[in-house]
Every structure is written in structure tokens, then in C-alpha cells.
C-alpha positions as CSV (number, residue, x, y, z in Angstrom):
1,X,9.4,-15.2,-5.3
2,X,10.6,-17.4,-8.2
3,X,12.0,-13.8,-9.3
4,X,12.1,-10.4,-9.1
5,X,9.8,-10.1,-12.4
6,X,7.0,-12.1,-11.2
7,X,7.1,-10.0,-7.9
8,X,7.1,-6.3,-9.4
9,X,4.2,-4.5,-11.3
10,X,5.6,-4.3,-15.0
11,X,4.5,-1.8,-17.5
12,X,4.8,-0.7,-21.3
13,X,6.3,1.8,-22.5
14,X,5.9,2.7,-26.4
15,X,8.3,5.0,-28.3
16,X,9.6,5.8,-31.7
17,X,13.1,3.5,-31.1
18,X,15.0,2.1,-27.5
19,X,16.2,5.5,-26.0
20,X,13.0,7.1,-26.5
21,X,11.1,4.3,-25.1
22,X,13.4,4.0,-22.1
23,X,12.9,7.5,-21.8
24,X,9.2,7.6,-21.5
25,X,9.7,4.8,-18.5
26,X,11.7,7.0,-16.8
27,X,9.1,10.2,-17.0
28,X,6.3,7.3,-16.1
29,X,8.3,5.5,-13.0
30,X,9.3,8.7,-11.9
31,X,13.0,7.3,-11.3
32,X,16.1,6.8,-13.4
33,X,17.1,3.7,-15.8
34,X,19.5,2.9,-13.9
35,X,16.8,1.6,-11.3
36,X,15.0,0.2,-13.3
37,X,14.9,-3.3,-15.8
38,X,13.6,-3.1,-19.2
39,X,13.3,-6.3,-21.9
40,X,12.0,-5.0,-25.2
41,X,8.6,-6.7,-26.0
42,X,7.9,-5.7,-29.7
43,X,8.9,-3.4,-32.6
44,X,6.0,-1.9,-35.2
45,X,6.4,-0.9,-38.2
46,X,3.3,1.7,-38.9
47,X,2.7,2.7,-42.5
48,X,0.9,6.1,-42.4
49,X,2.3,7.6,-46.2
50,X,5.7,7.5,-44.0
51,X,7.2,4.2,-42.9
52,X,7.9,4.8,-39.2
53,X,9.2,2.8,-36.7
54,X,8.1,2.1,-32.7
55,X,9.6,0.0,-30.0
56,X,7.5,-1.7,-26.7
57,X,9.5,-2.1,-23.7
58,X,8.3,-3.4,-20.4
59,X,10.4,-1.7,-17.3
60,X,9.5,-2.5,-13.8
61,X,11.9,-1.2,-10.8
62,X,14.9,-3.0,-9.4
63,X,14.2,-4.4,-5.9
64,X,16.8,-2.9,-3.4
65,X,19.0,-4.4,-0.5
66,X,16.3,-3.1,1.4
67,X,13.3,-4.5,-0.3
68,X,15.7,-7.6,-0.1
69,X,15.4,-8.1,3.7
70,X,11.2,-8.0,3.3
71,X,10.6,-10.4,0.1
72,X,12.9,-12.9,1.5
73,X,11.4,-13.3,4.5
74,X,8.0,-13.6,2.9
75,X,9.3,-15.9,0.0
76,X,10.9,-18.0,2.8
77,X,7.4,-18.3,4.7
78,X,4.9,-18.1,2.0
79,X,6.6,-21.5,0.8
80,X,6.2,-23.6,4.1
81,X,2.8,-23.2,3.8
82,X,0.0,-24.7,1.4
83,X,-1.4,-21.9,0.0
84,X,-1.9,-20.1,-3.2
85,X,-0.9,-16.6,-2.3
86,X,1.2,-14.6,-4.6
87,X,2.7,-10.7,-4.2
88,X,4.3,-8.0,-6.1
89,X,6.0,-5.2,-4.9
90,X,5.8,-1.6,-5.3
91,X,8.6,1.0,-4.3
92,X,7.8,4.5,-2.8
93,X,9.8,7.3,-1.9
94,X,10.1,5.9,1.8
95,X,7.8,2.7,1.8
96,X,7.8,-0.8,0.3
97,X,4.4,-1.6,-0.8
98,X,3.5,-5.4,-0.5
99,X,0.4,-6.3,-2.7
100,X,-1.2,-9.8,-2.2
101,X,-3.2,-11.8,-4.6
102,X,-4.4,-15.4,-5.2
103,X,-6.8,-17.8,-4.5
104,X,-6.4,-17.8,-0.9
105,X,-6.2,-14.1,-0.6
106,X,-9.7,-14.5,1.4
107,X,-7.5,-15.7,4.0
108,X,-5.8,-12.9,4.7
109,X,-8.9,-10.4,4.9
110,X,-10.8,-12.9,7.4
111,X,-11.5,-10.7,10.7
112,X,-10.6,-7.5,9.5
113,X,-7.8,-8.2,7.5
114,X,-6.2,-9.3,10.7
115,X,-3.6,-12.2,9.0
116,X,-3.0,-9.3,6.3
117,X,-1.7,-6.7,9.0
118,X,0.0,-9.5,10.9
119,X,1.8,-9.7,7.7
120,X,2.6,-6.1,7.7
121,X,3.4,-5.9,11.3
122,X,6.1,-8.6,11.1
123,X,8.0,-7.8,8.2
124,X,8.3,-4.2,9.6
125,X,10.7,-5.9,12.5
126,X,12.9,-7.0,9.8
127,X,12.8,-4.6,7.3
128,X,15.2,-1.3,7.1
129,X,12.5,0.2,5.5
130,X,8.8,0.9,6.2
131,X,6.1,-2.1,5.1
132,X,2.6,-1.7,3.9
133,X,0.7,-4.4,2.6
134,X,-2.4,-4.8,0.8
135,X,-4.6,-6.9,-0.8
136,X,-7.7,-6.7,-3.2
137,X,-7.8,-3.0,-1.8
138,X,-8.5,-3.4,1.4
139,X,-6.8,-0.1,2.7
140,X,-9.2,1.7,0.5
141,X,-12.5,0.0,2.0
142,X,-10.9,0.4,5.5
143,X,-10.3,3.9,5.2
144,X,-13.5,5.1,4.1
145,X,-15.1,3.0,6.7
146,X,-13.3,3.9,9.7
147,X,-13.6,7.8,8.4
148,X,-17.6,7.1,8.1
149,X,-17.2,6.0,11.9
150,X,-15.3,8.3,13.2
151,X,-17.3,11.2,11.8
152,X,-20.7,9.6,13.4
153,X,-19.0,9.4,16.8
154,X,-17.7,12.5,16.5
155,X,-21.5,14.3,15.9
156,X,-22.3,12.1,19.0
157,X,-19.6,13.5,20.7
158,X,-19.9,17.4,19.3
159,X,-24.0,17.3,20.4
160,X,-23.6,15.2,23.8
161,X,-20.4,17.2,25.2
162,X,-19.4,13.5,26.5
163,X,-16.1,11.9,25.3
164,X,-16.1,8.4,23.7
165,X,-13.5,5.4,23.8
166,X,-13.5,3.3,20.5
167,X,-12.6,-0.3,20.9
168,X,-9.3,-1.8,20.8
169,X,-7.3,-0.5,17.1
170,X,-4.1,-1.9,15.6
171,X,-1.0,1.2,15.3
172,X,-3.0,1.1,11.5
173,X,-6.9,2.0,12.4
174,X,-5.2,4.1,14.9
175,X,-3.7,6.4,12.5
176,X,-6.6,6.4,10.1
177,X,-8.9,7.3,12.9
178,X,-6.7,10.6,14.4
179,X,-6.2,11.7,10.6
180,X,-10.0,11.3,9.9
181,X,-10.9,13.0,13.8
182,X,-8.4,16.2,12.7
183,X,-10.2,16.9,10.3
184,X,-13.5,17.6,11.8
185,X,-13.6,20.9,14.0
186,X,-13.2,21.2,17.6
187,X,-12.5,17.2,17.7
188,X,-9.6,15.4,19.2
189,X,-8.5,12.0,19.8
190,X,-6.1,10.5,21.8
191,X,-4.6,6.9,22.2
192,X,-4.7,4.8,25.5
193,X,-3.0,1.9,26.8
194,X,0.5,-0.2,26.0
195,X,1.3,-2.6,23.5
196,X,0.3,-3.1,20.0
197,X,-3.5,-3.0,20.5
198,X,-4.7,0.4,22.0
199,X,-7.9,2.0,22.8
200,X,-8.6,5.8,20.9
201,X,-10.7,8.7,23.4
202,X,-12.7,11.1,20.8
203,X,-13.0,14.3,23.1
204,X,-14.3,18.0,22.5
205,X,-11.4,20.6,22.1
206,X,-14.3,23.1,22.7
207,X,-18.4,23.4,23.1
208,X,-20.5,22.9,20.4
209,X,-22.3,26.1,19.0
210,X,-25.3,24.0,18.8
């Protein structure tokens, strides 16, 4: 992270002179200015009958001590190695987001996006607050594909009457598979095993209708 600009998501923000501009950031961001950094990018003049006057600023949010622990880790790491990965960083209520991007970024969605979640799982031990990482969206595609799983085991399971045990899952397709198996009724599912890699039962809370 040469600095903080390069690694946050920046945005404009348009208004009629600085405070209302700032203003509007805050509304957008959803947190205060004083959380934020601003540099003004352009003032317009607009000639409508009226002269009138409006101010571009670009605002992105401070990184915090506890961001801190997280980037500098990565920064540290990503420049030991030969690759042209870069990140920005996203702050929510109670998690840092960690977004990848780059040429190399193929790299980290090889097998699953396992290099991605090693990523994640790492800079969790460090960091005071919780990590996710991403990278050309792969949560998204993840997501609907383990829910598109899940929901064709659990039919198996609703018509058969006979539990199932899905192959080894990260803490991450863990989660995403009991949130998608709650949903669907008279389904439950269950984690097995130690360590980091665990095995997830789908099981019948009661007989199918069927």
C-alpha cells in the first residue's frame, strides 16, 4: 500500500460550494467527516440565466488502528512476492472488507478461491477486527452456487428420509451452507469434525408430506 488513497474506494461528491459537498459525502458514506478524507477535484461554474457555482470532492474513509494491523501485514507480504496484485479496502460497521484486483488476481481464485480464503483466514489471527476478502466477486458466485447445492441435496434428503454429509468446507462454505439449509423447511444441518476443515450432515427435522 504505497498509501491509504490508492488502497480505499474513492468517490465524488457534487454540491453547490465545500460544506455542501462534504455534506452529501457524509449522507453517502454513512459516517461523519471527521472519518473521512476529502481533496476537492473541480469547481463549475453553470450558466443557466443564473450564474451558479458547484464544487467536486472525492472522500474516501480514514483507515483505522484497526484496519492498520490487516493492510500492513498484507503490504508487508504482497511485496516479497512477484506479483501484480493490488487491494482496496472497505470499512463496515463490524468488518474490514479486503478487495483484490490485478493481473494475477487468477491466482487467488485457483481451486476454489483457496489462496483468496487463505488470505482471509490469516489476517483474521492478526486483526482486532473481522476480515473478509474478495476478489472479482467471488463471494457472490460462491454463494449462489453452494445455495443451488444445498437446496438439491436437501430435496434428496426431504424425498429419501436419509441424511447426507457434504465434503470437507472451510468455516466460510460452512456458514453459507447452514444459512442457505435454514431456510428450507424441515432441513437441518450440522457440522462435524475438528480443525479448520469440517464435514456438514443435511438431516430431516421431520418427514416429508410427500
Amino acid at each position: 500500500m504505497e498509501n491509504e488513497e490508492k488502497n480505499s474506494e474513492k468517490q465524488e461528491f457534487l454540491g453547490r460550494n465545500l460544506e455542501d459537498a462534504i455534506g452529501h459525502a457524509e449522507h453517502i458514506l454513512k459516517i461523519p467527516r471527521t472519518q473521512f478524507n476529502y481533496e476537492i477535484v473541480a469547481e463549475k461554474t453553470k450558466l443557466f440565466g443564473i450564474k451558479t457555482k458547484e464544487i467536486v470532492i472525492r472522500a474516501w474513509p480514514k483507515l483505522t488502528n484497526e484496519d492498520y494491523s490487516a493492510t500492513k501485514f498484507l503490504d508487508s507480504l504482497l511485496a516479497k512476492y512477484p506479483l501484480d496484485l493490488h487491494y482496496y479496502t472497505k470499512q463496515g460497521q463490524d468488518m474490514l472488507y479486503i478487495i483484490f484486483d490485478g493481473a494475477d488476481k487468477g491466482l487467488l481464485l485457483q481451486k476454489d478461491g483457496a489462496l483468496l480464503l487463505a488470505f482471509q483466514h490469516i489476517l483474521n489471527k492478526m486483526s482486532p477486527q473481522k476480515v473478509q476478502t474478495d476478489c472479482d466477486f467471488f463471494r457472490k458466485r460462491k454463494e449462489r452456487e453452494l445455495k443451488d447445492y444445498v437446496k438439491h441435496v436437501a430435496r434428496r434428503v426431504q424425498e429419501s428420509g436419509r441424511n447426507e454429509t457434504l465434503d470437507l468446507m472451510n468455516p466460510y462454505e460452512r456458514r453459507l451452507v447452514h444459512i442457505a439449509a435454514n431456510q428450507i423447511s424441515g432441513i437441518s444441518t450440522e457440522s462435524m469434525g475438528e480443525g479448520f476443515l469440517k464435514k456438514v450432515r443435511v438431516y430431516a427435522t421431520r418427514k416429508s408430506h410427500r
